[in-house]
N, C-alpha and C positions, 0 to 999 in steps of 0.2 A: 659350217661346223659339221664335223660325223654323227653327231648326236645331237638329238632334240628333245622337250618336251612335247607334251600334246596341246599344251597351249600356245605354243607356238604358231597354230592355226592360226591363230585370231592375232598373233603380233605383227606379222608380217607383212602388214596391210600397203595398199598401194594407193600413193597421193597425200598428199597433206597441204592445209590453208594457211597455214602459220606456223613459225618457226617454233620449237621448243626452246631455245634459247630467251627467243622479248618474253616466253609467258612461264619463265623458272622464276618460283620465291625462292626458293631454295638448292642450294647443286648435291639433291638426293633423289630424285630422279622424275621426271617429266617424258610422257611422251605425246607426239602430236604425229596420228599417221604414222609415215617410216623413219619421223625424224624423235632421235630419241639421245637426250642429255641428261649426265646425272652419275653420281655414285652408285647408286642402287636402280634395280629395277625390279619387276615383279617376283624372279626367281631369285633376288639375291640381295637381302636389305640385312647389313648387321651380320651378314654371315648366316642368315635363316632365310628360308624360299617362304613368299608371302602365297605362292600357290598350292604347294601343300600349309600353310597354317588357315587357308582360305579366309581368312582378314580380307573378306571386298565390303564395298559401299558403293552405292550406285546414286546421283543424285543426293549423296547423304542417306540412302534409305539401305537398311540391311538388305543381303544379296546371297545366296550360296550360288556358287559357280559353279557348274557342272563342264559346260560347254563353254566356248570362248564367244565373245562379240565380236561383230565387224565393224570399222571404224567408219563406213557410212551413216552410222547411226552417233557415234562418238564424237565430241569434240576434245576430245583429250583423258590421261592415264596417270594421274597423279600419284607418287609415293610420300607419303604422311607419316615423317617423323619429327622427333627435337620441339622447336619452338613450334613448325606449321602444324603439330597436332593437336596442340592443347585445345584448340576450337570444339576439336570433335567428342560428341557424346560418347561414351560409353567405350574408352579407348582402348585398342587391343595390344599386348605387351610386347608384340615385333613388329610394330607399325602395321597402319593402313592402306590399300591399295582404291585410290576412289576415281570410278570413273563418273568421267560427269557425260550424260548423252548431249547429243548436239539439239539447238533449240531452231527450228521451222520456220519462227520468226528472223533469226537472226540470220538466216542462212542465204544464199544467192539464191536467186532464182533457179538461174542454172548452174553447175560446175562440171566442167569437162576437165581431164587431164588423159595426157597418154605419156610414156614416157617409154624408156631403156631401164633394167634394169643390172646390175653386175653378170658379166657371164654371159651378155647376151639374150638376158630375161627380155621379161616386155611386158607393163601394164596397163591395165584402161580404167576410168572410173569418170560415171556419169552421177551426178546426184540433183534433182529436179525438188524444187520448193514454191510454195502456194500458200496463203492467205488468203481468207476472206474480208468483204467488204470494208467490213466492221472491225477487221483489227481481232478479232476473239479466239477464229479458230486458223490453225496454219499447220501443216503438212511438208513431211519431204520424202523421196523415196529413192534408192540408191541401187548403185549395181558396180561390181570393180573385179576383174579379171586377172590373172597376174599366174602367167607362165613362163615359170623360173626356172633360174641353174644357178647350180652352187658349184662352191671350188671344190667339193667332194665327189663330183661328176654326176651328179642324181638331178633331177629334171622334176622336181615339185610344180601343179598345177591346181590351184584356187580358183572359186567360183564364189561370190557372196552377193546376196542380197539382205536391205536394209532398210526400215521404213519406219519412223517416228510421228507421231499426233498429237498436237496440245491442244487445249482449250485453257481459254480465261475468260471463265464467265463474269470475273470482277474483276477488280485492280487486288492483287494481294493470293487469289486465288488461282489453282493452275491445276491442270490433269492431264498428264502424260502418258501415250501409247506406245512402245517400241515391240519391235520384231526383227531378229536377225538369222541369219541362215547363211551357215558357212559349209562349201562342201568342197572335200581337197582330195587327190588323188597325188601321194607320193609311191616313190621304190624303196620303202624301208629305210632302216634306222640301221649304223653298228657303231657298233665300238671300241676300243683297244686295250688290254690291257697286259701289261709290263709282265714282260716271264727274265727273271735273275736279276744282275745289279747292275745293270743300266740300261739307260731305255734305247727304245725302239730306236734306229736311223728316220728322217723327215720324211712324209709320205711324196708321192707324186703327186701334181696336180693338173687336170683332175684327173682321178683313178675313179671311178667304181667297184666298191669292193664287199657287193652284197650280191645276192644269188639272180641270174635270171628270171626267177620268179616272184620274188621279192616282193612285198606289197604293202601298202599302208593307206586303206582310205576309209571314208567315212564322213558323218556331216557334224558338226555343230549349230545349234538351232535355241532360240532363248526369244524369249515372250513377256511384257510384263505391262503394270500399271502401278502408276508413280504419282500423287497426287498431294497438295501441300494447300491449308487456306491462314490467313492470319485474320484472326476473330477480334470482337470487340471487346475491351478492357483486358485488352493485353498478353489475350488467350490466343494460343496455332496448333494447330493439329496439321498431322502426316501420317501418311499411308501406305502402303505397297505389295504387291502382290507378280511376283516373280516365278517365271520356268525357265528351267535352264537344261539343257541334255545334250547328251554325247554320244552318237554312234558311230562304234568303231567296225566296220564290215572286214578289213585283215588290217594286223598290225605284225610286219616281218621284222624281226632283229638278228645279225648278224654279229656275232662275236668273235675278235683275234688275239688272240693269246701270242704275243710276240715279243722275242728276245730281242737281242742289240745286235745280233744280223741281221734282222727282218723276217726272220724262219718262226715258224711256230705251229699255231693247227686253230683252226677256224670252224664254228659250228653255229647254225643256223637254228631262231627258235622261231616257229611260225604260231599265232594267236588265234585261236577262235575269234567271231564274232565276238562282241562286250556289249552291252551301255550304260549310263552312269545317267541320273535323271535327278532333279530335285525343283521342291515348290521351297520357297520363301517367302512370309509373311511377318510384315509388319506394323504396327498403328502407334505413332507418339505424338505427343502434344506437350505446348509448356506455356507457361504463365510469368509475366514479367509484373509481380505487384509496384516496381517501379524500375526506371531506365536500370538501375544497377543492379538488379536482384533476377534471379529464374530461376526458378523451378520447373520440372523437367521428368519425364518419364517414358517407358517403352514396354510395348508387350514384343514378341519375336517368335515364331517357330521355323522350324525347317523339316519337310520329309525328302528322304532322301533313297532311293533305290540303287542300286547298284547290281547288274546279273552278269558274272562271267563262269567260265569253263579254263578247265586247264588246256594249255597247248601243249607241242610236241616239241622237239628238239631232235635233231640231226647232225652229226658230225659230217664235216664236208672234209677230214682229212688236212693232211699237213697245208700249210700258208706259208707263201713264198711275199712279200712285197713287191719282185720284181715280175710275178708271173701273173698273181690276183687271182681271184676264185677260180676254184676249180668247178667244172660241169657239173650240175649235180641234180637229182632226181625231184620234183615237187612233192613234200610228203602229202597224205591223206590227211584228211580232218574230218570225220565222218562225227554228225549229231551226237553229242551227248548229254546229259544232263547237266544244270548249271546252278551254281551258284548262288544263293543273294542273299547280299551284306545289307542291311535293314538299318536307317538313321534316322530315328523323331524325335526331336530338341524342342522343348517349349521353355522361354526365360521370360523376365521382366526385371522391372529395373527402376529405379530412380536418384535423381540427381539435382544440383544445388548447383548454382554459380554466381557469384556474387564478385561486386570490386567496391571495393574502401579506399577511397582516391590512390594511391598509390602499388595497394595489394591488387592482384586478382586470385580469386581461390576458385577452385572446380571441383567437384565428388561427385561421383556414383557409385551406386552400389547394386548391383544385380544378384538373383538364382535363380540359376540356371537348372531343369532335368534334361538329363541323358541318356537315352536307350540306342543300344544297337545288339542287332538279333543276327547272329551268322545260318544260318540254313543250308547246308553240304547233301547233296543228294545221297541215301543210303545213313545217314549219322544223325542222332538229335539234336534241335536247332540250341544253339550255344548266346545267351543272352546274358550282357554286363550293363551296369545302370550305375550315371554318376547325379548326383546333386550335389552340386558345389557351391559355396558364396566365392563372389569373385569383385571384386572391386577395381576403382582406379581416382587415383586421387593427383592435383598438380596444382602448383601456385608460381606467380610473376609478380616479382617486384621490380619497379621502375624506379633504379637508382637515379636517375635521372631521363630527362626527356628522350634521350639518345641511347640510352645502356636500362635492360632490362635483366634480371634474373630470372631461371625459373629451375623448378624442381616440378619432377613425377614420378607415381611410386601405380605400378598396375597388377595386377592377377585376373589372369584369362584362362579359358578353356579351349585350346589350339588342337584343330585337326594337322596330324602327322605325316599327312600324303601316303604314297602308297610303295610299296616293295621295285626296285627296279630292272630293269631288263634283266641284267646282268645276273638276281638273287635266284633262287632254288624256287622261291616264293613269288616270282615273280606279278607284279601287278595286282598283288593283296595290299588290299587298305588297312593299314595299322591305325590303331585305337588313337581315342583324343588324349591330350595329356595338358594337365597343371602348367601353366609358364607365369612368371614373376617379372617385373622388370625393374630398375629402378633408375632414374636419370636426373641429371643436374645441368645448366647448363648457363648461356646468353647471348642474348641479342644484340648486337648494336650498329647504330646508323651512324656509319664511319661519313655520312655525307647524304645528303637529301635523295638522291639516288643511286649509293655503294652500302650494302648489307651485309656484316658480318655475325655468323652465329658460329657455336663452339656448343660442346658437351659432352659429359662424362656417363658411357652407358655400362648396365650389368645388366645381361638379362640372362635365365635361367629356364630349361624345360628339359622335357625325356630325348633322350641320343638316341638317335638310328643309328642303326651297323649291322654287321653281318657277323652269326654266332658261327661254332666250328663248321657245321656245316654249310653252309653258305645260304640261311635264313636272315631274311633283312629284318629287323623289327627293333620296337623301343629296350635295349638292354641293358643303359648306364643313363648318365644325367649330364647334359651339355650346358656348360657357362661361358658365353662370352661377354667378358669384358672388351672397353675400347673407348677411344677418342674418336671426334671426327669437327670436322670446320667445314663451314659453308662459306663464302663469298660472290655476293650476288648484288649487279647493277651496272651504273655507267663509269668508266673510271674517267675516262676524258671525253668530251662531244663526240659522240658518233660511235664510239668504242662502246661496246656493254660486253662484260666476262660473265660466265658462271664457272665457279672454280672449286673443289672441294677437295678433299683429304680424310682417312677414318685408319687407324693404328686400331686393330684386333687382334687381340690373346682370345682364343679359342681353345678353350679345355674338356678336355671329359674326365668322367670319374666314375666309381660303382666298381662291379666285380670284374666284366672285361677289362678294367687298367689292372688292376690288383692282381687279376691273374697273368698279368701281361698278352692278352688276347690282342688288347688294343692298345693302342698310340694314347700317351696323354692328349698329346696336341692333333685337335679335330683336323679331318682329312680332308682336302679337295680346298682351303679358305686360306689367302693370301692375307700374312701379317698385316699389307700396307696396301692402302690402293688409293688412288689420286687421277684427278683430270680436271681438265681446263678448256671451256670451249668458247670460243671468241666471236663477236659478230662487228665489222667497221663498213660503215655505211661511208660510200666512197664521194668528198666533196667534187661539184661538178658538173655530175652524171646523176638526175637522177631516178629513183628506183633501184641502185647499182649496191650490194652490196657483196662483200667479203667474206668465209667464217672461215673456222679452223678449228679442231680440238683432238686433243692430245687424251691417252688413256693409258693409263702406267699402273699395273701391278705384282707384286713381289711373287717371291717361290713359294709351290706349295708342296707339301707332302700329299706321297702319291697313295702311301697303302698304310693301314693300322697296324698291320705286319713289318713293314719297312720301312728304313730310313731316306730311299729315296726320294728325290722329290723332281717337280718340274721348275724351270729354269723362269724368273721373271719374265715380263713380255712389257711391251712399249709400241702402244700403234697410234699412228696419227691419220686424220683425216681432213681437206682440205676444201672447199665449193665455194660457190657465188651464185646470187640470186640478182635476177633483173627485173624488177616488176615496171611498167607500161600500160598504159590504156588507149584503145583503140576506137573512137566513139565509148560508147557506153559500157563497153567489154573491158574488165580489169584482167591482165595477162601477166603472167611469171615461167619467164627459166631460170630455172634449176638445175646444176651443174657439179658434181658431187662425185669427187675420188678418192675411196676409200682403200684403209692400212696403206698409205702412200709411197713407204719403205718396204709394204711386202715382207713385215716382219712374221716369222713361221718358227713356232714351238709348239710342244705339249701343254698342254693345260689338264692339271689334275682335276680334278671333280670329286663332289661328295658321294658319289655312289661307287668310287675306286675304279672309274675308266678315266682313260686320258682322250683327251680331247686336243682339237687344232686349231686355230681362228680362222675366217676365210681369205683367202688372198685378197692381192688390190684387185680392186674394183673398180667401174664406171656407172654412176647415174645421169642422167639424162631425161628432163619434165618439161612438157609445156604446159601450164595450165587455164584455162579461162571459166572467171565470172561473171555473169552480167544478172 
């Protein structure tokens, strides 16, 4: 892709022990390592990015994410909505993003993997585990390499280490240590956007189409302690104590303004230094006065720093497609003074869950305070404070053994992420804002291991866009409505689908519609989106299996200005996996060709650039456990 997040750091990872496919409840989004199945994924659940509303959970324990994780440390990236949320305390209105860390116990001794990656990449990943005598304390420590290419001609290079510690001083009781440390060194980010009424012609690939100098590195780094006991008479308490930060040393973005020749004019914006830091804490506990009943509570806070400097910007002159940047000068970035966006959140909360043989009912109710203090060198520091009650309430009724009902009705306090490349404002953290959600839906076990679930969503918060002058911030009120289906399990011996579907009306409203500033129907968010991905264990042979999966979604509108839009897309992906054991060594290839039709279009985006998928691809893993 021409564009990325910053968390993409941390997704990218190399190697994986299990498919995402055997370990989906749901087809809303799963990831394990590089293998990653599902409707939604972090940046995109419902048509809202769960990275700017920073909705994480770690181990179940609150979490602010600053920096990304490595997946040395991870056994997986769960996205938590519809029926698989109701579990969770204290639920946030555009679903959950929980990562669970990997457990020391449970882990190989050893795991080696190297592999191929698309384009000619290549990764490594070693992860070593221990236990002592006694079964109490156990240890693993990781390291994974991954020097990439993308089909946009840019040469990305990862370095991460990773290291986890538990104890169980009892049966029931546990304490957890993790440590992660990502540091990457890419060639910048650009991106494209549409000049008159129709788009761009298809890029080449691969092209490089960002400056000689170009740059984008920096580390991500995260630290924490995670702790869980279940007490007597029915009492548990939890814990946690989380750092997370982001240092950004350059971050280059290229931007091309290009008509449906390919002609247009390109201008380069280079970033100061940044970093983004934050502590999270939290302590809950609950009481079961009998199997059906809890009671439940949470304290939380979070500090959060934030220090940057404005960048510069450069016109690098007219943009040919067929000729690609032109030579251009490195601008200066001489010291200045910076920035800092100031965030201290303290909440609490409590909650009720109870089942009446056939009901379950769930309530919380939280307040929250919120302070953030902006600080501009030369101007006086600018300070807004929210206290809000916010709740979340949901109930299931089991019409029968097989078919469940449920409803949920929530209001959260959602961070908005931040201004994008592309804005005036670029790389400002806009304010928190109110979101509501409400959903209806159900479960049913079409067969002891085939899953089907359904529901009807509305959820509601503040709209980003861009006012006349090209300032990104909250200026109207976004409603998306929608349906969506899950189907998940074996359909016949050996065959297991994960398959899903989600129909979105995306709207906005407020005075940019009224004024016709902007589009009713929100930018960059495909009406329809659908996929299907398969796994057939081949009789015979064994260890030997099959997958496949299919990903299909509709047009999107490209500008709040225009009626253009980008054309549907439809990519398929094909692999097979051989696992074997060799003495004591458990062994897996991995085989894996990705967009296999090499389907190539625009893809609009919520921040009004267009975007590309990446060409077919080639993976290639061997991995061993012993």
């Amino acid at each position: 892709m021409a564009t990325t997040s910053l968390s993409a750091h941390a997704q990218t990872a190399a190697g994986t022990d299990e498919r995402a496919v055997e370990r989906a409840a749901d087809a809303f989004g799963i990831r394990i390592g590089v293998e990653q199945i599902g409707l939604y994924n972090e940046s995109q659940v419902r048509g809202f990015n769960l990275q700017d509303a920073g909705n994480y959970r770690i181990n179940d324990s609150y979490f602010v994410r600053s920096g990304g994780i490595v997946d040395s440390v991870l056994s997986g990236v769960v996205t938590r909505v519809g029926f698989n949320a109701l579990d969770a305390d204290f639920a946030a209105p555009s679903g959950i993003v929980e990562y669970r860390l990997r457990s020391p116990f449970d882990s190989a001794s050893i795991h080696a993997e190297i592999g191929l990656r698309e384009y000619g990449g290549r990764y490594y990943d070693l992860r070593l585990a221990q236990q002592s005598a006694d079964g109490r304390i156990a240890a693993l420590i990781g390291a994974q390499a991954l020097r990439g290419r993308s089909s946009s001609g840019l040469s990305p290079d990862y370095y991460r280490f990773g290291a986890v510690g538990e104890w169980r001083p009892v049966d029931g009781t546990s304490l957890s240590a993790f440590a992660s440390l990502n540091i990457f060194d890419l060639d910048g980010f650009y991106g494209v956007s549409a000049r008159g009424g129709a788009l761009p012609p298809k890029m080449k690939h691969p092209r490089r189409y960002v400056t000689h100098w170009s740059d984008h590195d920096g580390a991500d780094f995260n630290a924490g302690l995670i702790g869980s006991a279940r007490l007597d008479n029915g009492f548990d308490v939890a814990g946690s104590l989380i750092y997370s930060r982001l240092d950004l040393d350059r971050a280059d973005f290229t931007q091309l303004v290009i008509d449906q020749t390919g002609r247009g004019r390109a201008t380069a914006f280079s970033n100061r230094p940044r970093d983004n830091q934050s502590w999270s804490a939290a302590l809950s506990g609950g009481w079961r006065p009998s199997p059906a009943h809890r009671i439940y509570a949470e304290l939380r806070g979070r500090r959060t720093r934030n220090h940057f400097a404005p960048g510069v910007s450069a016109s690098l002159g007219a943009f040919d497609m067929e000729q690609g940047i032109a030579p251009s000068p490195e601008p200066e970035l001489p010291p200045i003074a910076r920035t800092r966006d100031a965030i201290d959140q303290i909440g609490g909360g409590v909650g009720y869950e109870g089942a009446f043989r056939r009901l379950r009912l769930k309530a919380g109710l939280q307040r929250t305070w919120h302070r953030r203090q902006i600080a501009a060198p030369a101007t006086p520091a600018e300070a807004t404070t929210q206290s809000p009650w916010l709740y979340d309430a949901s109930l299931a009724y089991a019409m029968t053994p097989r078919w469940t009902l449920f409803a949920s009705a929530t209001r959260g306090l959602e961070e908005s992420g931040a201004a994008p490349d592309n804005a005036a404002n670029r790389n400002e953290v806009l304010p928190p804002a109110i979101s509501t959600q409400q959903e209806l839906g159900f479960r049913g076990r079409l067969s002891d291991r085939l899953t089907l679930i359904g529901s009807l969503f509305s959820i509601e918060k503040a709209a980003p866009g861009f006012d006349a002058n090209n300032v990104y911030g909250l200026f109207g009120v976004l409603r998306h409505r929608g349906a969506e289906l899950s189907l998940v399990g074996e359909v016949v011996p050996r065959l297991r689908i994960v398959s899903g579907a989600v129909w979105l009306d995306a709207r906005r409203s407020g005075e940019p519609v009224r004024t016709g500033a902007w589009s009713k129907e929100a930018v960059g968010l495909p009406r329809f989106q659908a996929m299907t991905g398969i796994t057939y264990s081949v009789p015979g042979i064994d260890g030997l299996s099959l997958d496949g999966q299919i990903n299909h979604s509709s047009s999107r509108r490209m500008s709040s200005r225009s009626d253009l839009r980008t054309p549907a897309l439809t990519t398929v992906d094909v692999g097979l996996r051989h696992a074997f054991a060799i003495g004591k060594a458990k062994l897996a290839v991995r085989a894996r060709l990705t967009n296999l039709f090499n389907a190539d279009s625009w893809i609009a985006t919520r921040s009004e650039l267009i975007d590309r998928p990446s060409r077919r691809g080639f993976r290639l893993s061997l991995s061993m456990d012993v």
